[in-house]
C-alpha positions in Angstrom: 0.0 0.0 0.0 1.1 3.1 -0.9 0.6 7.2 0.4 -3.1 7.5 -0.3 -3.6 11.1 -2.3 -6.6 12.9 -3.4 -6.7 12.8 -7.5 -6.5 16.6 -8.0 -3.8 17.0 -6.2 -1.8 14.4 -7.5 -2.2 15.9 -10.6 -1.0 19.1 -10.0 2.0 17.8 -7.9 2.8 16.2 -10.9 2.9 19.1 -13.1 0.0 18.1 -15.3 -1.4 21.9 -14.4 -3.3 23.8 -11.4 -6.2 22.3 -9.0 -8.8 24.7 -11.0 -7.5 22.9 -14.7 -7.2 19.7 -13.4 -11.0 20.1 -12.3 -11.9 20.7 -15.8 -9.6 17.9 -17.2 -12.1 15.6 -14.9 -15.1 17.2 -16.0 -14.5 16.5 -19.8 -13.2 13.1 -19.1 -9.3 13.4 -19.7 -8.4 11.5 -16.7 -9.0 7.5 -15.7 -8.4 5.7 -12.5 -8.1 2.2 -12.6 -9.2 2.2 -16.7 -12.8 3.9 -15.1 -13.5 7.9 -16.3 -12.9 9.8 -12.9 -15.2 12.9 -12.7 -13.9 13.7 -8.6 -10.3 15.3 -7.6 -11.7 14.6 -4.1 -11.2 10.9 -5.1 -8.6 9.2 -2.9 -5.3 7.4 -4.5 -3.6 4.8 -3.5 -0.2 5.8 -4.9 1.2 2.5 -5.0 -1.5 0.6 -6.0 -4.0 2.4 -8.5 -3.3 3.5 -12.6 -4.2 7.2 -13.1 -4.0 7.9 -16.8 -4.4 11.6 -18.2 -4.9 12.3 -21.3 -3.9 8.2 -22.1 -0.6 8.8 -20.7 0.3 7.1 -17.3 1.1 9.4 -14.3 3.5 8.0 -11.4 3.1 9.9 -8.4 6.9 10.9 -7.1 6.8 13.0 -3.9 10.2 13.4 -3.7 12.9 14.9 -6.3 17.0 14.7 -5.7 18.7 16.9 -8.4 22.4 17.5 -8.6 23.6 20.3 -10.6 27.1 21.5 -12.1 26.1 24.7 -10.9 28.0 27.9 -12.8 29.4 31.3 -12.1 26.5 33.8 -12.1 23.9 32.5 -10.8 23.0 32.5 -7.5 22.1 29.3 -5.0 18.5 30.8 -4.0 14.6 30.4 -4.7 14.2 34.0 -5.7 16.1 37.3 -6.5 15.3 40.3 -7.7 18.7 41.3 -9.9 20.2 37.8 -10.6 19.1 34.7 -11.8 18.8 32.1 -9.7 19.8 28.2 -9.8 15.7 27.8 -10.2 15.5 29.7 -13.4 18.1 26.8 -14.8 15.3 24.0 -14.4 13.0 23.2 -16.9 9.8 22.3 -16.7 9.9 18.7 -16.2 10.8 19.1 -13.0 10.4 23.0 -12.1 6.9 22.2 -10.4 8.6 20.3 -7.6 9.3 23.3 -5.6 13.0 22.2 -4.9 15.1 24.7 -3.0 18.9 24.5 -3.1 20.3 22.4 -0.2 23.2 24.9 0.9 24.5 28.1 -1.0 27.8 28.1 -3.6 28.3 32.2 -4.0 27.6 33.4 -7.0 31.1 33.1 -8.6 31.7 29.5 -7.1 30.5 27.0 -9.4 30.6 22.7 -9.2 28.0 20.6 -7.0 24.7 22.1 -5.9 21.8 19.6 -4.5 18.6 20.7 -5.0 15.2 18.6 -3.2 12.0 19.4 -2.1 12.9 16.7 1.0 13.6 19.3 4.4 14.5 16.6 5.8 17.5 15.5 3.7 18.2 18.7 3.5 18.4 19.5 7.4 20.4 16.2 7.7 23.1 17.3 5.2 23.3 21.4 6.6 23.0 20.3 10.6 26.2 21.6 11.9 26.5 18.6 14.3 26.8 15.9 11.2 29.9 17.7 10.0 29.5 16.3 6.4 32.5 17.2 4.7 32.5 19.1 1.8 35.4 18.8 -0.9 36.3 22.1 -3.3 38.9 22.7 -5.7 40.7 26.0 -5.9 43.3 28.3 -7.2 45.2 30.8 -5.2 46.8 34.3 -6.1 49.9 32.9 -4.5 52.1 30.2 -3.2 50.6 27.4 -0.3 53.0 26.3 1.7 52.8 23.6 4.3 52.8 26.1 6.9 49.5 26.7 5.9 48.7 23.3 5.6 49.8 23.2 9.1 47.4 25.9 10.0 44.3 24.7 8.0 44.8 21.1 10.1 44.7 22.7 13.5 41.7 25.2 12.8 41.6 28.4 10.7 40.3 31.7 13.3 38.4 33.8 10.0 37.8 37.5 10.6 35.1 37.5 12.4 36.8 36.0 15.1 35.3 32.4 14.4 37.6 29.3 14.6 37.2 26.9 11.9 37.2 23.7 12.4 40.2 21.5 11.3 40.0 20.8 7.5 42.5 19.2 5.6 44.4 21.4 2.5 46.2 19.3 -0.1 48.7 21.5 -2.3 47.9 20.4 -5.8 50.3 22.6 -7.4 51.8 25.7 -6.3 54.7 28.5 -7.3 55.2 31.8 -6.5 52.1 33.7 -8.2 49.5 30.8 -8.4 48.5 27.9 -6.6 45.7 25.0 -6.8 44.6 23.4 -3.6 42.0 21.0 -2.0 40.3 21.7 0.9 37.9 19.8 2.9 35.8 21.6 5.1 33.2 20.3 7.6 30.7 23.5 7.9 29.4 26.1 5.6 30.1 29.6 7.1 29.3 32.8 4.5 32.2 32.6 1.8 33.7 30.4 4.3 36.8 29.0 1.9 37.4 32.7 1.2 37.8 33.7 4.4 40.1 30.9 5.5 42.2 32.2 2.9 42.3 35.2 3.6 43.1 34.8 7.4 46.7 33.4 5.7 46.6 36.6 3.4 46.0 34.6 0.2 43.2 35.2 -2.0 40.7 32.3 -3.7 40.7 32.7 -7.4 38.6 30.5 -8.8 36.1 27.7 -6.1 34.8 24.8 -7.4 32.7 22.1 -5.0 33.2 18.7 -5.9 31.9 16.7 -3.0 29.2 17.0 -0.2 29.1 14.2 1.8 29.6 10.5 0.1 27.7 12.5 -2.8 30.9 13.5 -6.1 29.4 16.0 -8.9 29.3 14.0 -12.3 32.1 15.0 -14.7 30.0 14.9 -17.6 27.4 17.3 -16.6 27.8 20.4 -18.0 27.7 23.4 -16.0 24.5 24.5 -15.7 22.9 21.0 -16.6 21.5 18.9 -14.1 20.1 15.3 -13.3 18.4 13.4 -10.8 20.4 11.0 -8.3 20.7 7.6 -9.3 19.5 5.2 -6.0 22.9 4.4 -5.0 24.1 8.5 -4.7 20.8 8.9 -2.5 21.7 5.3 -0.4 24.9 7.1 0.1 23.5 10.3 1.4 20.9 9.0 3.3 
């Protein structure tokens, strides 16, 4: 047995258009339950169980969606904003009625993974401070690493605000005397928080790039800007 659902609303969660269309759908027979005409949204589903047809094609009720995103520069990790566009306006329509939210905020000019549900849940699990999930980013750096910093990074990074970071773990990837590229794993999600770290050692970030959150790697083939949903293992894994 499944979640039990009245018809209109399945409808509309499903994108198939708004409570007031899906009541006119019914009323000039576009929809079938079970293979029967259904002239009622206030009919109960069994979301498991029964067939709902509209217009002939077969509608699976889904009440969760898990998207990840190769987020780019230039948009912004939000629902709304008045003078940038948003990771939202990037979805299209096949899954834009899902009312997903971004789990977490890349800057504007940070690109890489983004996680977008409509699960709070999930989303309260991955963000909770006390689950320190580590997150993974790639960088580049106006200036040389050393290990001093690595040192630094390793016991906990005190940002300007007076805050002490907890111990992350910097790997020098490359590094001379007017660029470097770094990893850093980082177990919370202050404001600009891999900025600021760098800044406490007066370097400055160049270019950020997430690459993990949690057990959960961004796909190399997704374009930036594209997005798909998690396979079942990925949302095992973060789960």
């Amino acid at each position: 047995m499944g979640e039990k659902i009245r018809l209109d609303k399945l409808l509309s969660n499903m994108g198939k258009g708004s409570r007031n269309e899906m009541r006119d759908a019914l009323k000039y027979g576009k929809v079938k339950v079970n293979g029967t005409v259904a002239r009622s949204g206030k009919v109960k589903i069994d979301t498991e169980t029964d067939e709902v047809l509209f217009m002939g094609e077969t509608v699976k009720y889904q009440k969760f969606i898990y998207l990840m995103m190769n987020k780019p520069q230039g948009v912004i990790s939000a629902t709304e904003d008045n003078h940038h566009k948003t990771v939202l306006d990037l979805l299209g329509e096949e899954v834009s009625f899902f009312d997903v939210f971004p789990v977490g905020r890349l800057d504007i000019d940070t690109e890489g993974l983004l996680l977008l549900t409509n699960d709070g849940d999930l989303a309260h699990n991955l963000l909770s401070p006390k689950k320190h999930v580590p997150k993974l980013y790639f960088a580049k750096i106006d200036s040389k690493v050393t290990e001093t910093d690595v040192e630094a990074f390793a016991k906990g990074i005190v940002i300007d605000d007076g805050y002490e970071c907890k111990p992350s773990e910097l790997t020098i990837i490359a590094s001379n005397e007017t660029e470097s590229e770094i990893e850093l794993v980082i177990y919370e999600g202050k404001f600009h928080q891999v900025k600021r770290m760098f800044e406490s050692v007066d370097k400055k970030v160049t270019f950020l790039k997430r690459l993990k959150m949690g057990s959960l790697s961004l796909d190399d083939s997704l374009k930036k800007g594209a997005y798909r949903e998690l396979t079942e293992q990925e949302l095992v894994g973060l789960k």
